[in-house]
C-alpha positions in Angstrom: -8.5 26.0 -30.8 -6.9 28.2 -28.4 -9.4 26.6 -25.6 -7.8 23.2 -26.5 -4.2 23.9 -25.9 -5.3 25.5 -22.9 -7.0 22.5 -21.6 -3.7 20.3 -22.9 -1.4 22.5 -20.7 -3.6 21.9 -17.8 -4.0 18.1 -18.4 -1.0 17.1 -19.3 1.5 17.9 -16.2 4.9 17.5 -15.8 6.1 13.9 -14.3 6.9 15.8 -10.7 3.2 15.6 -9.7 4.0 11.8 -9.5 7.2 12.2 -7.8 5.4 14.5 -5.3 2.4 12.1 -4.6 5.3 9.7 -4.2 7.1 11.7 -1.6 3.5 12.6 0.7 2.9 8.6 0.6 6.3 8.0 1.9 5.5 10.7 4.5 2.7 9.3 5.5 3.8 5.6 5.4 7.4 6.4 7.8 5.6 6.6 10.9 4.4 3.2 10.8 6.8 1.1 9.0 10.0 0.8 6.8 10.9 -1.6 4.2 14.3 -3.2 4.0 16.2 -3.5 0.8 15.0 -7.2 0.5 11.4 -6.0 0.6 10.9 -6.9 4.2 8.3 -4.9 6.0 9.3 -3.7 9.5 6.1 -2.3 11.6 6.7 0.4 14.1 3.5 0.1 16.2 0.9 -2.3 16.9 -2.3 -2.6 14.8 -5.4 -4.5 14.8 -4.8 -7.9 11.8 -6.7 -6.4 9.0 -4.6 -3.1 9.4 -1.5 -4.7 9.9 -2.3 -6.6 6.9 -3.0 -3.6 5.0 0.4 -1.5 6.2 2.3 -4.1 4.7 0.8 -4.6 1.5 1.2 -0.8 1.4 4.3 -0.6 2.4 5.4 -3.2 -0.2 3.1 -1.5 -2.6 5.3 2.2 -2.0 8.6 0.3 -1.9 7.9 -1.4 -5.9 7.6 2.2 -7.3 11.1 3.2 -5.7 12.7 0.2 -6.4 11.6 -2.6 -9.1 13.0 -5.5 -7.8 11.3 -5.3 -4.9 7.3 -6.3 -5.6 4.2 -5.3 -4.5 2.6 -8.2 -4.5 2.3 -11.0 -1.7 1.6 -14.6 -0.8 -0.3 -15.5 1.9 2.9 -16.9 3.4 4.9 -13.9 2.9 2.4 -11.5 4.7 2.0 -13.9 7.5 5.7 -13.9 8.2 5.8 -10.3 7.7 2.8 -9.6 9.7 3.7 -11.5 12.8 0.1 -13.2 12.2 -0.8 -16.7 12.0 -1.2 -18.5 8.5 -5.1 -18.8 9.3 -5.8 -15.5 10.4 -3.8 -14.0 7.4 -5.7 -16.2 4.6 -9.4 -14.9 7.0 -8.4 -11.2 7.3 -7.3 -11.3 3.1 -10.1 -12.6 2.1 -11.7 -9.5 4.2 -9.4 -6.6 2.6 -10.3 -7.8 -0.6 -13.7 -7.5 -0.4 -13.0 -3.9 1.0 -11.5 -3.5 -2.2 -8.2 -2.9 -0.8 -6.2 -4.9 -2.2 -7.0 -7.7 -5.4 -6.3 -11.1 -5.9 -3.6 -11.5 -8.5 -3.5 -15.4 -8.4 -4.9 -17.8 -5.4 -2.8 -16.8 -2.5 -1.4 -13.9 -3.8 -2.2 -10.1 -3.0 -1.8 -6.8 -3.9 -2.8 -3.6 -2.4 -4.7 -1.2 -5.0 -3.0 2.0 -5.3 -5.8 4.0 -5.5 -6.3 3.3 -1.7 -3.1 3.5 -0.1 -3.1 7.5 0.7 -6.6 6.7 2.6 -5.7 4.2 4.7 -3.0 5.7 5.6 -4.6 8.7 6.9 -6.9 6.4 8.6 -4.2 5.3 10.8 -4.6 8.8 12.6 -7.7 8.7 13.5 -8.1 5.9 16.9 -12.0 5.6 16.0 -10.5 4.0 12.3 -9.9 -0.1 12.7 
């Protein structure tokens, strides 16, 4: 028995680890972009469509766990606006990043980025061979 509450200590961690993934995703999302109060995404550099695409669904993503009234997820509309892209590029290059799994569908025209793959991307924004 003394194996199990062992294992219990080890699994069951104190709600800091979350805070502290939260703060190394914030980290890593400043250099790119910051979100306004209002949930408007603000891009600091210039990426290809699909990544700009993803910044801001990531962005938005990392904003809705600081603040609930701003959401994480986003019309097709809303991420052209916020993108600078064209409607038409926006609905080809979603349709893309879902299929890479990167974000879901949560009703027709409406996106999502999946948490799980937020921290990656990021990183990926390092390396100039990533696209």
């Amino acid at each position: 028995m003394a194996a199990l509450e062992d294992l219990k200590k080890r699994f069951l961690v104190d709600d800091d680890l979350g805070k502290a993934r939260l703060e190394q995703l914030l980290e890593k999302a400043l250099p790119y972009c910051v979100v306004d109060r209002k949930g408007g995404v603000h891009l600091q550099v210039e990426l290809p469509a699909k990544n700009r695409l993803k910044l801001v669904l990531a962005a938005r993503a990392i904003a809705s766990l600081i603040d609930e009234s701003v959401s994480a997820e986003l019309s097709v509309d809303d991420l052209s606006a916020l993108s600078g892209l064209p409607k038409n590029q926006v609905t080809a290059r979603a349709s893309d990043i879902v299929k890479d799994k990167f974000a879901q569908t949560v009703k027709p025209g409406v996106l999502k980025a999946n948490s799980h793959k937020i921290e990656g991307f990021l990183d990926s924004l390092k390396s100039p061979s990533k696209g």
